[in-house]
C-alpha positions in Angstrom: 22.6 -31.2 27.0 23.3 -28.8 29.9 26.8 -27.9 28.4 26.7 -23.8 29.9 28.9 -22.1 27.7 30.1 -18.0 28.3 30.3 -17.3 24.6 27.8 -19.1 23.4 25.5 -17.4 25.7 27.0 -13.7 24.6 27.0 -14.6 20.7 22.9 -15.8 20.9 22.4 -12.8 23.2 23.6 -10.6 20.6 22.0 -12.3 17.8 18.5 -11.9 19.5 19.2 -8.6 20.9 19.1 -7.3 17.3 16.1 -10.0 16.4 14.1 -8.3 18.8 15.7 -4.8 18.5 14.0 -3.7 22.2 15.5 -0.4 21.7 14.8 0.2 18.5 11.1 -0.3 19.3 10.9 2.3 22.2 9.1 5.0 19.5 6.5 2.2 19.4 5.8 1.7 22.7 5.7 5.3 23.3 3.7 5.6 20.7 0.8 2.6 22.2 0.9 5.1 25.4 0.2 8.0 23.4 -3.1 6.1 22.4 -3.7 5.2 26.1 -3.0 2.1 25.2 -1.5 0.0 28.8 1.6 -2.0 28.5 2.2 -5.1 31.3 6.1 -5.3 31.4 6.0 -8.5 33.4 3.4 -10.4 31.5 5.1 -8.9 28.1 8.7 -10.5 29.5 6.7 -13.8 30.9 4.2 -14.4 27.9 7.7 -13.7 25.4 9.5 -16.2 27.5 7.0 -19.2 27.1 6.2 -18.2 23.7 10.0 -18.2 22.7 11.3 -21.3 25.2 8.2 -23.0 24.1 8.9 -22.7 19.7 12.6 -23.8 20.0 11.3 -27.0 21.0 7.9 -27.6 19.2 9.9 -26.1 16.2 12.5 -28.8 16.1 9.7 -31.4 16.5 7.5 -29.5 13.6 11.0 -29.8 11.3 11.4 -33.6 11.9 7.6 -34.1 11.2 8.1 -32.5 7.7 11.4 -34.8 7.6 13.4 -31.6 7.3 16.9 -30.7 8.8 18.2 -27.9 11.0 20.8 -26.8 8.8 18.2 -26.5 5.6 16.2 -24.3 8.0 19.0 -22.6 9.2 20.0 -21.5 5.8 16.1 -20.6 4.8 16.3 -19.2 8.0 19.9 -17.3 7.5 17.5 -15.1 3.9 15.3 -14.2 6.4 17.6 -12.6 8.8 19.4 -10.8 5.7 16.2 -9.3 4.9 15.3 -8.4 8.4 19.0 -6.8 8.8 18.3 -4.8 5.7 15.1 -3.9 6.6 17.0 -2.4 9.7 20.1 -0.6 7.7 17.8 0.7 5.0 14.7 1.4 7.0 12.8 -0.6 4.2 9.4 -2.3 6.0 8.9 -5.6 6.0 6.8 -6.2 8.8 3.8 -4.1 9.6 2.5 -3.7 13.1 -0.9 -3.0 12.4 -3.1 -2.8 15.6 -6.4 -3.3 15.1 -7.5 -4.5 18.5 -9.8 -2.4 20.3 -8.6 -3.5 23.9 -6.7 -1.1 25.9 -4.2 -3.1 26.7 -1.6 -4.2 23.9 0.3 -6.5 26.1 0.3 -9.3 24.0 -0.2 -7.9 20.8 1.3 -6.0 19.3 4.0 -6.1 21.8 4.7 -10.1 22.7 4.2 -10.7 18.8 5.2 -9.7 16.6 7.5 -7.2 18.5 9.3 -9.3 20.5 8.3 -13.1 19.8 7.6 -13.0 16.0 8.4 -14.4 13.3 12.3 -13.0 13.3 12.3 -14.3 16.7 11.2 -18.0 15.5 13.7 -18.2 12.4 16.7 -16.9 14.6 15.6 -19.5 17.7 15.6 -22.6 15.1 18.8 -21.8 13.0 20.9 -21.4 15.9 19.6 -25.0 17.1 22.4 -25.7 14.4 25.0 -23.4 16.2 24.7 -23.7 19.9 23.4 -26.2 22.8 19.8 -25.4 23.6 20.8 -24.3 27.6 22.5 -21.5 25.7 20.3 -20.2 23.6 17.6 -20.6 26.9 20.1 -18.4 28.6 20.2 -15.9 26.3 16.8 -15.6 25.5 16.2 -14.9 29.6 18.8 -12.3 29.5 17.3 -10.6 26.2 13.8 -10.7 28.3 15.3 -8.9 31.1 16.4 -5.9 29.0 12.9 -6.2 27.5 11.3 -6.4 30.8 13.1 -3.2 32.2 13.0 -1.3 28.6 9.3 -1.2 29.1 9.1 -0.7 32.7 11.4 2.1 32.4 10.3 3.8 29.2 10.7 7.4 29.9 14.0 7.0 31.6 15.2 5.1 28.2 13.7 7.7 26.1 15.5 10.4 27.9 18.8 8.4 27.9 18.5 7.3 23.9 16.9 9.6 22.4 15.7 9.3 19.0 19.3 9.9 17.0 20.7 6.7 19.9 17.9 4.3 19.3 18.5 4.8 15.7 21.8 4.5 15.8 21.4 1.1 17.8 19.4 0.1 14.6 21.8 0.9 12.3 24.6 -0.8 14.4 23.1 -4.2 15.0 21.7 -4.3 11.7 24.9 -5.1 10.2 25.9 -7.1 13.0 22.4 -8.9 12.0 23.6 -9.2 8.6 27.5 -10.3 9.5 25.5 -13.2 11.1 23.3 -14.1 8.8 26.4 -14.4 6.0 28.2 -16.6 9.0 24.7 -19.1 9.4 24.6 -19.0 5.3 28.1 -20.4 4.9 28.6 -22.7 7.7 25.0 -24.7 6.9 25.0 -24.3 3.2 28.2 -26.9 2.5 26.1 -29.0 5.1 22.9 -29.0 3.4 24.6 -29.8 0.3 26.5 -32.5 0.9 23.1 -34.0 2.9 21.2 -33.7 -0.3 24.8 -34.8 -2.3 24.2 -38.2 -0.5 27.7 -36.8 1.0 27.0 -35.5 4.3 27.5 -37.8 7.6 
């Protein structure tokens, strides 16, 4: 259960890093302040942790409930990752981010979710349930929430050291890193999922 493992770690950092695309969002946040709206990076990082730790547990329970597998909803979860990697190559949206609230603050929404904890988030936690030991993905979700934490609490000093042409180039980058791994999730849970409903499987 507590099985720490270095490359686990970096391959679910990377795989949330480009989920929750921090950097890629910086015209958004920037945008929010624009409107006056306030931004909380430590309750953003904190509420995201909780939300994110909390799902990759009560996800697995909410699967086994509906007598349903990890590797079937890694591979429903592997579509959904291909469409969120080619709404990030093609610039094709998905996803709106409609904020309707009329609270100053958009801390927890639309920030927290769908931003950073939303429903890409939730697929990616759950399908790599079949890859890697929970500690790991725990790990990595921290480390992604640190980068979130100072993204925000540094915005300007991101802008100026992006730009718009490097945070779209980030995009563009880990989209097809996004889509590499969602081909990789497909085929290794697919034969699984097969056999399982084959009567094959172990």
């Amino acid at each position: 259960m507590f099985s720490l493992n270095v490359v686990e770690i970096i391959s679910a950092f990377l795989v949330l890093f480009a989920i929750i695309d921090v950097t890629g969002s910086v015209p958004i946040f920037l945008n929010l302040r624009s409107q006056d709206k306030t931004i909380h990076p430590q309750k953003a990082a904190f509420y995201s942790l909780i939300i994110m730790v909390g799902f990759l547990f009560i996800g697995e329970w909410i699967l086994k409930l509906f007598q349903l597998d990890i590797s079937a909803f890694a591979v429903a979860g592997a579509f959904v990752l291909l469409i969120l990697s080619i709404e990030m190559i093609f610039g094709v949206e998905i996803f709106r981010n409609d904020n309707t609230s009329t609270d100053n603050s958009s801390t927890l929404f639309p920030v927290v979710f769908p931003l950073i904890a939303g429903p890409g988030s939730f697929t990616t936690l759950l399908s790599m349930r079949a890859e890697y030991h929970s500690i790991n993905i725990i790990m990595a979700v921290f480390l992604n929430l640190v980068i979130v934490y100072l993204v925000l609490r540094y915005l300007d000093l991101v802008k100026r050291l992006l730009g718009e042409s490097g945070a779209y180039i980030l995009r563009k980058f880990f989209g097809v890193i996004l889509m590499a791994i969602a081909v990789k999730l497909l085929t290794s849970n697919l034969s699984t999922l097969i056999a399982s409903v084959n009567g094959t499987g172990p």
